[in-house]
C-alpha positions in Angstrom: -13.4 -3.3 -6.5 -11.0 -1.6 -4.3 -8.6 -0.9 -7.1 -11.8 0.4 -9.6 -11.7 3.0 -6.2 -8.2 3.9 -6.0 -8.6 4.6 -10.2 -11.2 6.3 -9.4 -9.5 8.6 -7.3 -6.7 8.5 -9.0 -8.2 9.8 -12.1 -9.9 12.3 -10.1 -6.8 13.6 -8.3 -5.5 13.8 -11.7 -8.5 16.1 -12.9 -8.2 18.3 -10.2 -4.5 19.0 -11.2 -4.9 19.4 -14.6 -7.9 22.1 -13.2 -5.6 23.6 -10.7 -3.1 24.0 -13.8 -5.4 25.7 -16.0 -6.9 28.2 -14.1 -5.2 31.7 -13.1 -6.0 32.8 -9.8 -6.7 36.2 -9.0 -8.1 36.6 -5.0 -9.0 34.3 -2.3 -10.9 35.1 0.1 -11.9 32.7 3.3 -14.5 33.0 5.8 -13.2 31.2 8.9 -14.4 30.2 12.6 -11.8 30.6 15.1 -9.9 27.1 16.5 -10.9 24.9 19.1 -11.6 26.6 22.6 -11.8 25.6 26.1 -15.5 25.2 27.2 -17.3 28.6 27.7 -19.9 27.9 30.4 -17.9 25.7 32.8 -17.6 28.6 35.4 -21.6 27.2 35.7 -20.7 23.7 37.4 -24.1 22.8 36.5 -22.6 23.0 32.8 -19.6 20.7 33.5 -20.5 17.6 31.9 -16.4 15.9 31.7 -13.7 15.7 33.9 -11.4 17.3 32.2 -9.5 20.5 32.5 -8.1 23.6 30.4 -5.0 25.4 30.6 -6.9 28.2 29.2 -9.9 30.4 30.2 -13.2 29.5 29.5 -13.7 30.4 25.6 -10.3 31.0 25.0 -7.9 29.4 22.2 -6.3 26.3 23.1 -3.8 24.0 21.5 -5.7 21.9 19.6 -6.9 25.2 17.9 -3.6 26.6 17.2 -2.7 23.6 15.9 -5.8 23.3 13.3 -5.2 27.0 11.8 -1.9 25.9 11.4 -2.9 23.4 9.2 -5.7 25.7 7.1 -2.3 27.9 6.7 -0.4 25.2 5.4 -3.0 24.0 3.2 -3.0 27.4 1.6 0.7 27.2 1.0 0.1 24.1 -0.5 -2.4 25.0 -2.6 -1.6 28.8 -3.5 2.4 29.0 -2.8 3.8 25.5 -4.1 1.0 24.4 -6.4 -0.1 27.6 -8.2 2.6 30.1 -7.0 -0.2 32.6 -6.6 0.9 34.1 -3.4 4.2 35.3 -2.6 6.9 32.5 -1.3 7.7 35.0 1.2 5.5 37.5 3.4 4.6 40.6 1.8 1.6 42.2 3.9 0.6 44.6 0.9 -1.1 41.1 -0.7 -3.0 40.4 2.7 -6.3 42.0 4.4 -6.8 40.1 7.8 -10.0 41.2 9.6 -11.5 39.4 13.0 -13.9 40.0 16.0 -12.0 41.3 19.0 -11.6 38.6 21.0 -8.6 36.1 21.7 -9.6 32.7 20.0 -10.8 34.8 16.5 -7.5 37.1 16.3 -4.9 34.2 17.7 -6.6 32.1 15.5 -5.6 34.2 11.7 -2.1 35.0 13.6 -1.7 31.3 13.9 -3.0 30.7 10.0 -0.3 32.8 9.1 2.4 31.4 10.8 1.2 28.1 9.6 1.8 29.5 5.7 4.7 31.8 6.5 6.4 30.0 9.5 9.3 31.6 8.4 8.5 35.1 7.6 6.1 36.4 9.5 6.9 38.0 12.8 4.5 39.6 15.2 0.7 41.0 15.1 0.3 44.5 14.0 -3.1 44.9 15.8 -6.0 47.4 13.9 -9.1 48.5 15.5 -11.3 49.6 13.2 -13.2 52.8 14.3 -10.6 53.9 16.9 -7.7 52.9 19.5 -8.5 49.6 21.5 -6.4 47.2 23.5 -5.8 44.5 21.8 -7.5 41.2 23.3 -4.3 39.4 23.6 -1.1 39.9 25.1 2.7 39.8 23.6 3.2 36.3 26.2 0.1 34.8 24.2 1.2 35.3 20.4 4.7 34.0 22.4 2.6 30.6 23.2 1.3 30.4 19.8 4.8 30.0 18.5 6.0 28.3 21.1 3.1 25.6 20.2 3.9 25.8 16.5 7.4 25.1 17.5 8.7 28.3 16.0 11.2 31.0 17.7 10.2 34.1 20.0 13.4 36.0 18.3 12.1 36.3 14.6 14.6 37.8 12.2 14.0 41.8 11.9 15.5 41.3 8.5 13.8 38.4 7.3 10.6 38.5 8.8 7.8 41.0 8.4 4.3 41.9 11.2 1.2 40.4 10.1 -1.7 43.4 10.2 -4.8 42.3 11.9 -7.9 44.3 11.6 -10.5 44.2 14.7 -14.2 45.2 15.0 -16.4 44.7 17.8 -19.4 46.4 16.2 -20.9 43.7 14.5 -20.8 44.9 10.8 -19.0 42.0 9.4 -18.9 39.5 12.6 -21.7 38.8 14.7 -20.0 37.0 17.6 -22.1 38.8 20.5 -25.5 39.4 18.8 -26.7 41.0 22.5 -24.0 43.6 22.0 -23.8 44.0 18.0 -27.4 44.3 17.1 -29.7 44.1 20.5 -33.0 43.8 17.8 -31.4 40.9 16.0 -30.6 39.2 19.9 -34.2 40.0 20.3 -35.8 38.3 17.3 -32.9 35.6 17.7 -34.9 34.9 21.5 -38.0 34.9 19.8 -37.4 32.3 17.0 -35.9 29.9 19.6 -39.1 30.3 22.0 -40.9 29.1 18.6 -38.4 26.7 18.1 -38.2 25.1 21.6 -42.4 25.1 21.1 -42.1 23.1 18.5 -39.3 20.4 19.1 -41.4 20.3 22.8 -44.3 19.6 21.0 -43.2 16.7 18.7 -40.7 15.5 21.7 -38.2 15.5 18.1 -35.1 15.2 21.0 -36.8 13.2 23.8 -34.4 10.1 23.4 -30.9 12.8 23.0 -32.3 13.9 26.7 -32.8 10.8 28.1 -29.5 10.1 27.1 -27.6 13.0 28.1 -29.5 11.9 31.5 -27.9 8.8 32.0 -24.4 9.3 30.1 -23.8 12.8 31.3 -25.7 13.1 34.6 -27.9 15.9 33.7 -31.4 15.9 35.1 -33.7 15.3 32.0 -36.4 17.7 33.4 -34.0 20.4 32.7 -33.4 20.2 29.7 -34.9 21.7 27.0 -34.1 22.3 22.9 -33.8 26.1 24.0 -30.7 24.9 26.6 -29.4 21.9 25.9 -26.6 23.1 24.2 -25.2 24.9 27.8 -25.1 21.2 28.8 -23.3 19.5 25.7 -20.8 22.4 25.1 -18.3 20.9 27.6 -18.7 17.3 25.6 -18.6 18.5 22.2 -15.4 20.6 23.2 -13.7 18.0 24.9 -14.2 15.9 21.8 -13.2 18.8 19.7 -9.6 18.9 22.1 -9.0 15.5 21.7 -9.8 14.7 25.4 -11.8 12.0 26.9 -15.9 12.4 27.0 -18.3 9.9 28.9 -19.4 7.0 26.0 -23.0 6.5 25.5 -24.2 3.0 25.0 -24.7 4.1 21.5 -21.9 6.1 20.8 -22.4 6.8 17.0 -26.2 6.9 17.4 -25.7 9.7 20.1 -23.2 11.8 18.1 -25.5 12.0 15.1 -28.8 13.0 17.4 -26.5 15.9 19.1 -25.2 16.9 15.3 -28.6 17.4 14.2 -29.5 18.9 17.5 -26.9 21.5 16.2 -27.9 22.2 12.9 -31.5 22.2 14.4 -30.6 24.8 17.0 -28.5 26.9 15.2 -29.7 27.3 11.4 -33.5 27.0 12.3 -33.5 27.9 16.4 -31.3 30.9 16.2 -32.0 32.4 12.6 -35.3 31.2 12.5 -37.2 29.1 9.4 -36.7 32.4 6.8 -33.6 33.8 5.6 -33.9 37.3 7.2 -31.5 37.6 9.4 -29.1 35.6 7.7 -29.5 38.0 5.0 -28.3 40.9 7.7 -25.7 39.0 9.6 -23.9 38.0 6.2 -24.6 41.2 4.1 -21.1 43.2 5.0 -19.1 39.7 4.2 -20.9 39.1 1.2 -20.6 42.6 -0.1 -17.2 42.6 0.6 -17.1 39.3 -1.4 -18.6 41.2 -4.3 -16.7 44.0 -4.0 -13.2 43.0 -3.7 -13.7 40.4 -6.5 -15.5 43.1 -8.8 -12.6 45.4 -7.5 -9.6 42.7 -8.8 -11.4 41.6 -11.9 -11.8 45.3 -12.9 -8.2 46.2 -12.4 -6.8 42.6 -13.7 -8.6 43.9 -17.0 -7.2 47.5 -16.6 -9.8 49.0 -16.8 -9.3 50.6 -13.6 -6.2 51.9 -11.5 -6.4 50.8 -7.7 -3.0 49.9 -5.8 -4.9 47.8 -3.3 -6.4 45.5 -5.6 -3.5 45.6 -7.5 -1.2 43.9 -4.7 -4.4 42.4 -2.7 -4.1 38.5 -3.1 -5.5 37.2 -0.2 -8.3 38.2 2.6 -10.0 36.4 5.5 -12.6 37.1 7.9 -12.4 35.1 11.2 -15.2 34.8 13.9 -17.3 32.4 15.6 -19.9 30.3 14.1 -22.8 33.3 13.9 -21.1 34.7 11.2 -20.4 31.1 9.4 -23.7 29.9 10.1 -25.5 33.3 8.6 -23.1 32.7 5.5 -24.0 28.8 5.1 -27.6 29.3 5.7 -28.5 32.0 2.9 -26.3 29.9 0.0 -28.3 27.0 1.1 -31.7 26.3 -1.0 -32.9 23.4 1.0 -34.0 24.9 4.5 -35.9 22.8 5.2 -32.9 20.3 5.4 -30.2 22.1 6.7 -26.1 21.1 6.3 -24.4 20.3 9.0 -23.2 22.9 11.6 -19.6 24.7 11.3 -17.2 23.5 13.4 -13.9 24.5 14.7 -11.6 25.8 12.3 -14.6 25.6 9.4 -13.6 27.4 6.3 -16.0 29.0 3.4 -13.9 30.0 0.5 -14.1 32.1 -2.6 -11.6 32.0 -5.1 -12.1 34.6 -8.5 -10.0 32.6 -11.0 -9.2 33.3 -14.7 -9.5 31.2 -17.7 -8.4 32.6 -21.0 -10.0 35.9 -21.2 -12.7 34.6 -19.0 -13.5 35.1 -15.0 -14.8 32.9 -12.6 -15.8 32.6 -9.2 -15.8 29.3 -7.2 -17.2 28.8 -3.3 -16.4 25.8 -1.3 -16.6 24.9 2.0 -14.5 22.6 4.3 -12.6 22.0 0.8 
C-alpha cells in the first residue's frame, strides 16, 4: 500500500512537471494576507487568554510572520525563477507592481516576500501612497529587523541591489482592512448581518459546547460570550498557536480546534458578509477587475495586438491585506455557501497565473497552492 502511495505521488509530481514544462507563463498575480501578528485586542486584559508575550505591538508583524512571507517568496523563486525562468534571476522593479493597505504587518509583509525571492538583490522600500504624500507605516529600523530576521545585511550593495516600490492605499478600493473607515455603509450592513447571525447561532445553541469549553480551558466566563464576540476572546489563542507559542490544551484538543475553525468560517464568510454574495461582490470588485484587466492587458500585448510598456515588462503583481479582502475574494469564487471553505490564515495566498499553450491562453486560480 504505501509504495502504491509513493507511485502515486510520484507519478503525480511527475505530471505536474511535465505541466509546469509545457505551459508559458505570462503574469502572476497573488492575492495575500499579511504574516502572523502579535494579538490585536490584548491591551483589553479581559481579551488575554495566554501567558505569553510579544516583542511587537498589538497587530503588528512578528517573526513568525516574516519568516512565512519569506517562504511564499522563495516558493515563487522556485517555481517562476529556477523552474520556469519566467521572472528575472535578478531584481528588475519594471516586472513588479506591489500594492498593500497602509499599515505595518501588510506592507513589511510584501517587503519580506521579496527579500525571500530576491535575498540578494533587493535593497530597501520605495514607499507609494496612492492619492497623495503619507508617512509611511513603518520606519527605516523595522525594514532593518526584517533583514536582520531573514539573516540578510543592513549594507545592501548600491551596485548590485535595486528598492522594491510599494504602493499604499488606505481608502478601501482594493483592501478592506478597516471596513468602519473604508466604507462606513458596508461596516453598517456588516453589524447588521452579524446581529442576524448571532440570532441565529443563539437560537440553535450551534456553539454552546465551544463556550463551555473556552470556559474551563481559557477562563472566560461563558455568559459572556456570544457568536458576535467570541472571537475578541480566542484571538490571543489562535495567534499564539499561529507564533508557535504555547496555548492552554483542552481536554479535547483536536475536537476543540475544529469547533473554533468552523466558528471562523462561520463568523467570517456568513457573520460578516452575510448569507448573499453582496458585499463580497463590492469588497472584491477592484482586485478582481484588476485581475481582468492586467491579464486582458498582457494577453493583448503578448499577441501584439496592442503597444503598452507596462504590460510589456509587467510579470508579476500582488495585493497584500488582511483577511477582509481574502475572505471577500474566497467567498464569491465559492458556489457552495452554504458550506463554506475554511477561513484564510496567516500568510494565505490566492493566485492567478495567465499561462500560454501553443497559440492558446489560459488562466489558472489556486489557493494555498
Amino acid at each position: 500500500k504505501n509504495m502504491k502511495e509513493s507511485l502515486a505521488k510520484l507519478a503525480f509530481v511527475l505530471f505536474l512537471l511535465v505541466l509546469a514544462s509545457a505551459r508559458n507563463t505570462q503574469l502572476v498575480v497573488d492575492l495575500l494576507e499579511h504574516g502572523a501578528t502579535a494579538p490585536r485586542y490584548v491591551e483589553n486584559p479581559a481579551y488575554r487568554t495566554t501567558s505569553n508575550t510579544y516583542d511587537q505591538f498589538p497587530g503588528e508583524l512578528t517573526d513568525t510572520g516574516i519568516l512565512q512571507m519569506e517562504g511564499i517568496g522563495k516558493q515563487l523563486r522556485r517555481e517562476y525563477v529556477d523552474q520556469s525562468q519566467f521572472l528575472p534571476k535578478e531584481f528588475k522593479p519594471q516586472n513588479f507592481y506591489l500594492k498593500t493597505y497602509r499599515d505595518e504587518p501588510s506592507a513589511l509583509s510584501a517587503y519580506a516576500t521579496m527579500l525571500g525571492a530576491y535575498p540578494d538583490s533587493v535593497a530597501w522600500i520605495q514607499y507609494q501612497h496612492m492619492g497623495g504624500v503619507s508617512d509611511a507605516p513603518f520606519t527605516r529600523d523595522e525594514e532593518k529587523e526584517i533583514r536582520t530576521t531573514l539573516g540578510l545585511t543592513n549594507s545592501p550593495s548600491q551596485l548590485s541591489t535595486r528598492d522594491v516600490t510599494i504602493w499604499s492605499e488606505t481608502d478601501g478600493r482594493t483592501l478592506f482592512n478597516d471596513p468602519l473607515n473604508n466604507c462606513p455603509q458596508m461596516h453598517k450592513q456588516m453589524s447588521q448581518n452579524l446581529d442576524i447571525a448571532n440570532s441565529k447561532y443563539t437560537a440553535n445553541r450551534r456553539f454552546d459546547a465551544l463556550y463551555e469549553e473556552m470556559e474551563k480551558t481559557l477562563g472566560v466566563p461563558d455568559n459572556t460570550l456570544t457568536f458576535k464576540n467570541a472571537h475578541l476572546y480566542l484571538d490571543d489563542y489562535v495567534t499564539a498557536q499561529a507564533n508557535n507559542k504555547p496555548v492552554p490544551q483542552f481536554e479535547e484538543q483536536i475536537v476543540a480546534d475544529s469547533w473554533i475553525q468552523n466558528y471562523y468560517r462561520r463568523y467570517y464568510y456568513e457573520g460578516l458578509y452575510g448569507e448573499n454574495n453582496d458585499l463580497a461582490r463590492v469588497a472584491s470588485n477592484h482586485y478582481f477587475t484588476y485581475v481582468l484587466t492586467a491579464m486582458y492587458g498582457k494577453y493583448k500585448t503578448d499577441k501584439g495586438e496592442i503597444q503598452n510598456d507596462h504590460y510589456d515588462h509587467l510579470k508579476y503583481s500582488q495585493f497584500t491585506g488582511n483577511e477582509n479582502e481574502m475572505i471577500a475574494a474566497i467567498k464569491l469564487l465559492n458556489d457552495k455557501s452554504a458550506d463554506p471553505v475554511l477561513p484564510p490564515r496567516f500568510s494565505s495566498a490566492l493566485r492567478f497565473e495567465l499561462f500560454k499553450q501553443g497559440d492558446q491562453y489560459f488562466v489558472k486560480g489556486t489557493t494555498d497552492g
